[in-house]
N, C-alpha and C positions, 0 to 999 in steps of 0.2 A: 198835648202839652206844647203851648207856643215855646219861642227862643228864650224869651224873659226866665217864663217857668222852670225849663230845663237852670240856663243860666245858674236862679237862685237856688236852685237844689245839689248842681255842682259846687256853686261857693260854699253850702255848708259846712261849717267843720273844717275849714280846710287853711290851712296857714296862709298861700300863698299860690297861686298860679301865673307862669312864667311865656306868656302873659294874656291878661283877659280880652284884651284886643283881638288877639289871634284865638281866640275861643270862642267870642263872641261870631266873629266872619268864617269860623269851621262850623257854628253849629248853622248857621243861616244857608250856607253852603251846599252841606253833606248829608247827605239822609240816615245814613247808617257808617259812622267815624268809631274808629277803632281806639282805645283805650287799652292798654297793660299796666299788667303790676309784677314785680319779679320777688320772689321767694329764696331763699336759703334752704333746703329742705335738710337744717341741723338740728330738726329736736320739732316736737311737737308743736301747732300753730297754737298761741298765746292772742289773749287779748289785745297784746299790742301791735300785732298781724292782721284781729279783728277792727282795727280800725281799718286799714286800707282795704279792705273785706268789706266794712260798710261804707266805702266809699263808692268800691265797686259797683256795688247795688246802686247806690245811688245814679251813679252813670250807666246802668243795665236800665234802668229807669225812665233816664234819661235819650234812650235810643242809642246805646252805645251797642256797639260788638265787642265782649270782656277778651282779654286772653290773660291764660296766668300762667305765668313761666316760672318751672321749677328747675333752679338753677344750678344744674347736678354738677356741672364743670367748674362753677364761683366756686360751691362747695368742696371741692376739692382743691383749687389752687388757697382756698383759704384753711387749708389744714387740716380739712376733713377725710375721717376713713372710708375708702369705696366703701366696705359691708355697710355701715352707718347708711351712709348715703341713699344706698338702695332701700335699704329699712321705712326710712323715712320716707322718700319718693310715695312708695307704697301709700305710707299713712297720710301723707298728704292730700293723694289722689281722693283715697275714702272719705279723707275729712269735707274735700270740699264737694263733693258729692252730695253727704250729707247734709249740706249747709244748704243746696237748693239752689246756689248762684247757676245759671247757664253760663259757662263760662268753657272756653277752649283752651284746656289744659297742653301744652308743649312744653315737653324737655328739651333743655339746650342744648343738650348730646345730639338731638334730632338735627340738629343743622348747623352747630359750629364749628364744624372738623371740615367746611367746605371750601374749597381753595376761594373761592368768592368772600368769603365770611373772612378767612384769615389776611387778606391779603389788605381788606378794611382796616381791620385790627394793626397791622402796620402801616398805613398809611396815617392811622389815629396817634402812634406812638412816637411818628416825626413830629407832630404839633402839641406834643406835650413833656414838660420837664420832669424830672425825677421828681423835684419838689414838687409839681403840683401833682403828680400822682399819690405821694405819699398824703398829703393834704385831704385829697378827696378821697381818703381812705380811713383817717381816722377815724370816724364813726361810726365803721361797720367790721375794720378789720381787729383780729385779735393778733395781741402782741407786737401791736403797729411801731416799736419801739425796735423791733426788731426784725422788721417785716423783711421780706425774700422779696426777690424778682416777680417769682410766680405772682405775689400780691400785688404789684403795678400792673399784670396783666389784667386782672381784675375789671378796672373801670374802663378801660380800654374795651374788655368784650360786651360791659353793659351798654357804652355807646354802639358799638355796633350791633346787637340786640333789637337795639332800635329801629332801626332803619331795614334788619331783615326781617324783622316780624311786620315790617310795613304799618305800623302804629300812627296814630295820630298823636295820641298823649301818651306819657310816660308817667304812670303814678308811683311814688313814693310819700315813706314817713319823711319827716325832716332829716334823717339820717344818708337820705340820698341828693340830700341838696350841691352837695359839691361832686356828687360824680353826675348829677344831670346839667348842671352847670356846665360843666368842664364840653359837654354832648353840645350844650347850645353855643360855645365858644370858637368851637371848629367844626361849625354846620358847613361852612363852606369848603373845609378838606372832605368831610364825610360825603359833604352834596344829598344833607338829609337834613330838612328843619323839620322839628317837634314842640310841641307844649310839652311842659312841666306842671304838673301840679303836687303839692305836699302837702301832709296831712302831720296835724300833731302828734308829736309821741308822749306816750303816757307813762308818768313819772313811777320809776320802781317801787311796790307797795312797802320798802322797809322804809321812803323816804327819799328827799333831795339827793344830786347827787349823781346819780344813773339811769338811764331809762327800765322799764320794764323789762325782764330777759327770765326765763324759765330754768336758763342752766346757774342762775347764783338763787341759793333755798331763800324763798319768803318771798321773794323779788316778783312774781308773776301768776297767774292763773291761766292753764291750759284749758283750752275748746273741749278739751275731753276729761278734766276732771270732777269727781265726784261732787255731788251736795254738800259732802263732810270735808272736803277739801276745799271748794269755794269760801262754807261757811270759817272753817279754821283761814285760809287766808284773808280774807277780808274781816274779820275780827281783828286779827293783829297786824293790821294794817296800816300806816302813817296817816292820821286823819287830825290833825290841832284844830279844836274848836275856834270857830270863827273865821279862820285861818283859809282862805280860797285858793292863793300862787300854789305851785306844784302841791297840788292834793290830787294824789292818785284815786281815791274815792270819788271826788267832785268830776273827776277828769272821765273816769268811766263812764257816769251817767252821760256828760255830754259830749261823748264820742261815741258811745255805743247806745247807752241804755235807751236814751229818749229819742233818736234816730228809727231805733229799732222798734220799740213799745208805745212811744207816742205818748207815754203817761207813768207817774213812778205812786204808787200811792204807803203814805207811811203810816205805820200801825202803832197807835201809843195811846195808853190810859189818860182817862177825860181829864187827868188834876195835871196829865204835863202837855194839855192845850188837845189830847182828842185825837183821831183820825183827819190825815190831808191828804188831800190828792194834790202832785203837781202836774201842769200841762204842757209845760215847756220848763228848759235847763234854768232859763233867767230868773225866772222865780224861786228856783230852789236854791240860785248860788245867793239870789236876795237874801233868801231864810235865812240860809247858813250865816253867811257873813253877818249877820244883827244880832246871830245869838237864839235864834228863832226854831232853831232845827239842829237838835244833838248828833254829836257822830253818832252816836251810838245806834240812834233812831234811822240816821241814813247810813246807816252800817247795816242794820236788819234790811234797811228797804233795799240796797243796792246787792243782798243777798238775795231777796228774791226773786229780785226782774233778775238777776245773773243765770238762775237756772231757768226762769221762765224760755232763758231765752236757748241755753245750753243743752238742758234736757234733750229737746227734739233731734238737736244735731246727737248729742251720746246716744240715741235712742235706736236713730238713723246708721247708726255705725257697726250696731249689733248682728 
């Protein structure tokens, strides 16, 4: 895979890379450039996890070295209970095992407690205001209205994460756009430059409004739920015919489904136009959008590549 190749496999899918300049002269560069993505381990990994998951891949693909940091100490200055914590760790580990990524799994407990690490962490916290800490917090913290100290330490230790996991890129959902910002704002206090790149978040299955999250009911699909569980979520799912802006339906297939399967094929009696195969997302957001392709129809199809794809990880996990 020449530079081009990799290049356009990393743009897929992906909101926005900070910046392609610097990605383009890392990949011509480095033979093997390290990539991360950092985790919450609050609750089961969800579809919208699975995006930065297939992103991963895509950069494992790409000649990358993955690392996945599970972020046991976030989760705790973010209000999380130790037992939880550990629970999930666990489930994490197995999930992504399962999933088949080669990926170097580290916990942050493994190395932020070192006077080297903390001492970044303060030096990070003279170059940034309250205000902007609470800022770059909004979209990951809960009860940001009300948010602790502890929660401004927060983005402060995902900048320094950076630079001691020795990373070339920092991946994140769009939800990490202003604490990766705030990382490339004081490269020069840290004395660590990084890419950014961010990948879209996919809109909560009740609808506009919130991103996908597993802990509000209807809101999400876990990597590890059932057939009867995908099927019942993705049935009552936000899907407006014709209708393409935040449809978590449409959004799945082209962040996960067609990444992953290459192909979605729909199953419908010959008087409402027959069996289709799509080959790519743009043809099917075409359908949709004309009136061409019922939810209902990309409701069954988006059911079945879900476990096509789900299955083997549940299966793997057993």
């Amino acid at each position: 895979m020449n530079v081009n190749e990799k290049l356009d496999l990393i743009k897929r899918n992906t909101e926005e890379i900070v910046t392609e300049e610097e990605l383009t002269k890392l990949l011509k560069e480095k033979k093997k450039p390290i990539v991360y993505c950092g985790y919450e381990p609050n609750g089961p990994m969800h579809l919208g996890h699975f995006v930065t998951i297939t992103k991963l891949k895509d950069l494992e693909s790409a000649g990358f070295k993955v690392i996945i940091l599970l972020a046991d100490l976030h989760a705790m200055l973010n209000r999380k209970s130790e037992e939880s914590i550990k629970k999930e760790i666990e489930n994490w580990k197995k999930t992504i095992k399962a999933i088949g990524i080669k990926a170097e799994v580290v916990l942050g407990s493994s190395f932020q407690f070192s006077k080297e690490y903390q001492f970044d962490v303060m030096k990070a916290s003279q170059s940034m205001s309250i205000n902007r800490g609470l800022r770059s917090m909004q979209e990951v913290a809960r009860d940001i209205e009300n948010a602790t100290i502890s929660q401004l330490w927060y983005p402060l230790m995902q900048v320094a994460d950076i630079k001691h996991l020795g990373v070339d890129i920092a991946l994140g959902g769009l939800e990490q756009r202003k604490i990766h910002m705030l990382g490339k704002d004081i490269e020069n206090t840290t004395g660590y430059k990084f890419i950014a790149i961010h990948t879209p978040l996919i809109t909560s299955l009740k609808g506009p409004g919130s991103k996908m999250s597993k802990s509000i009911p209807g809101s999400g699909i876990s990597i590890t739920d059932s057939n009867e569980e995908i099927k019942k979520a993705i049935s009552e799912a936000y899907c407006p015919i014709k209708e393409t802006k935040d449809n978590p339906v449409l959004q799945i297939n082209r962040l996960i489904v067609f990444p992953l399967l290459k192909r979605v094929k729909i199953k419908r009696p010959s008087k409402f136009g027959g069996d289709k195969e799509y080959n790519n997302y743009q043809e099917m957001e075409k359908e949709y959008e004309k009136g061409n392709l019922h939810p209902l129809d990309l409701k069954n199809a988006t059911i079945i590549s879900l476990e096509e794809i789900i299955k083997p990880i549940r299966n793997n996990l057993k």
